[in-house]
C-alpha positions in Angstrom: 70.3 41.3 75.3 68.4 41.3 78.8 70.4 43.2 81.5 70.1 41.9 84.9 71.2 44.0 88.1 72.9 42.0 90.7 74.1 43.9 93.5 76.4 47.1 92.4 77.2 45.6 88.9 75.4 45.6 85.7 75.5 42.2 84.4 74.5 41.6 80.5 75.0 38.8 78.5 76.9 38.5 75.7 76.4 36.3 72.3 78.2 33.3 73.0 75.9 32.9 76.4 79.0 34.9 78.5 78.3 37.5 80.7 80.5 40.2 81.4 80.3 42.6 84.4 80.4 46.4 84.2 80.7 48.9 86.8 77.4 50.6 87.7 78.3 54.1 86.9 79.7 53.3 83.1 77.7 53.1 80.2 78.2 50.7 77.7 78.4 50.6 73.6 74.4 51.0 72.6 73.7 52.4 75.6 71.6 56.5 75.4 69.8 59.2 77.3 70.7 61.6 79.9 72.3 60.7 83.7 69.7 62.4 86.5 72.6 64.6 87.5 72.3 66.2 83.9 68.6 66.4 83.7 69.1 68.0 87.2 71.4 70.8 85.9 69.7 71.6 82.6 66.0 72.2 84.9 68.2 74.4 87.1 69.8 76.1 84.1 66.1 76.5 82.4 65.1 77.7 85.8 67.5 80.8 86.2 66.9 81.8 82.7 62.9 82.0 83.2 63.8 83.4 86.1 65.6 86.4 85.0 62.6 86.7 81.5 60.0 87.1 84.5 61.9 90.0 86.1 62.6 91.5 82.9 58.8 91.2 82.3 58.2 93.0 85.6 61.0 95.8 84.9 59.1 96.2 81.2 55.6 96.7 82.9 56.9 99.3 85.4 58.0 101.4 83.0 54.9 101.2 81.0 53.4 102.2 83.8 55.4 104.9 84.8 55.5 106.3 81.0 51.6 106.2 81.6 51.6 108.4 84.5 54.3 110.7 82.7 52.1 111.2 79.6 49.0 111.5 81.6 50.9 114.9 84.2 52.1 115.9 81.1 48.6 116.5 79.4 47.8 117.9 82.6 50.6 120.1 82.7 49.6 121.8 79.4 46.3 121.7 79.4 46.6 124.1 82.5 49.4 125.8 80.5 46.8 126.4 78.0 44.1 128.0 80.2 46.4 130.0 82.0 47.9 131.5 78.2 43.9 132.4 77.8 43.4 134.0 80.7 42.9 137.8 81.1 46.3 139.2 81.3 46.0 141.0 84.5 44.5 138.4 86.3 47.1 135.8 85.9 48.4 135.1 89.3 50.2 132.0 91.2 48.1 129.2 92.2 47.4 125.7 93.0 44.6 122.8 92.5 44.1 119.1 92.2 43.2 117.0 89.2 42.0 113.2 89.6 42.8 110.7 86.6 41.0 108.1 85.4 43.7 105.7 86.7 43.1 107.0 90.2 45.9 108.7 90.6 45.9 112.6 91.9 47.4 115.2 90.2 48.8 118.3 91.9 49.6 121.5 89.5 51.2 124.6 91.0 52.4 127.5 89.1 54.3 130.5 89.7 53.7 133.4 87.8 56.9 136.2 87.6 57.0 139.6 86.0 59.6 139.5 83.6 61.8 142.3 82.3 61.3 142.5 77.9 64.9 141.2 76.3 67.7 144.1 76.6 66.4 145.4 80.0 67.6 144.1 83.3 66.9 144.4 86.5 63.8 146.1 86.3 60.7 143.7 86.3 58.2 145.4 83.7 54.5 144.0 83.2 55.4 144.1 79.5 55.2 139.9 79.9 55.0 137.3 82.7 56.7 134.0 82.9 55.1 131.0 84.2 56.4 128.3 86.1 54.0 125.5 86.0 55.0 121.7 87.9 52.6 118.7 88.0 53.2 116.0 91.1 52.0 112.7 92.1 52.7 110.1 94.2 53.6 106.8 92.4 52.0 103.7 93.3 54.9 102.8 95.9 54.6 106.5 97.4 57.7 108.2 95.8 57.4 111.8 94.4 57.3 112.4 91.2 56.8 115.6 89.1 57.0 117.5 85.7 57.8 121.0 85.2 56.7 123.5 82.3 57.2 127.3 81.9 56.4 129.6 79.1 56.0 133.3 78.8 52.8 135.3 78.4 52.2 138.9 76.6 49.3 141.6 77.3 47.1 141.2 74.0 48.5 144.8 71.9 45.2 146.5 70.9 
């Protein structure tokens, strides 16, 4: 069955050698396949849904990263925690330095070392222990501020 176009109608020819005239926009018996406008809206539909899997991926790789620099202060954090707990008693006092990643990022560790009072006493500090305030910072890669904080106590070594 050939189909002709003749101005705004589709023509077709039917078995007995009539032909019969069909609007333009309505499809006939045998006829298949998708109209532009629906090819149009499922690209757009495909579109927003990739879309919104990219910004997901983003989202996901930010926090990676993030939980990267977390673990990496963090390791920091105690490792300084850990020198400071093996240092002489007496000569464990406040202070600050810098520590550079392998990521590039720079660490900043300050701590703050208090005399603290043995359990049942109060209000009068003894140097029977000291507590330790230790917090890590850095800058993210977007400049915000972002830090970790540790604290432990500390005891003279009882000879």
């Amino acid at each position: 069955m050939p189909i002709k176009l003749e101005g705004y109608k589709v023509v077709r020819s039917n078995r007995y050698g009539g032909k019969r005239t069909v609007p333009k926009y309505r499809r006939t018996i045998g006829e298949s396949g998708f109209t532009l406008i629906e090819v149009m809206i499922a690209i757009l539909i495909l579109a927003v849904g990739m879309l919104a899997m990219a910004m997901l991926q983003v989202t996901a790789i930010r926090g990676g990263s993030f939980s990267d620099e977390v673990t990496q202060a963090s390791i920091f954090g105690q490792n300084k925690i850990e020198e400071l707990r093996n240092t002489n008693y007496a000569s464990i006092n406040n202070g600050k330095d810098s520590v550079n990643s392998s990521t590039g990022i720079t660490f900043t560790r300050t701590w703050t070392v208090k005399e603290t009072p043995p359990p049942g006493t109060t209000g009068v500090p003894l140097s029977e222990m000291k507590s330790i305030v230790l917090k890590v910072s850095w800058l993210g890669p977007h400049g915000q501020k972002h830090q970790v904080q540790f604290a432990t106590i500390v005891y003279p070594e009882k000879m």
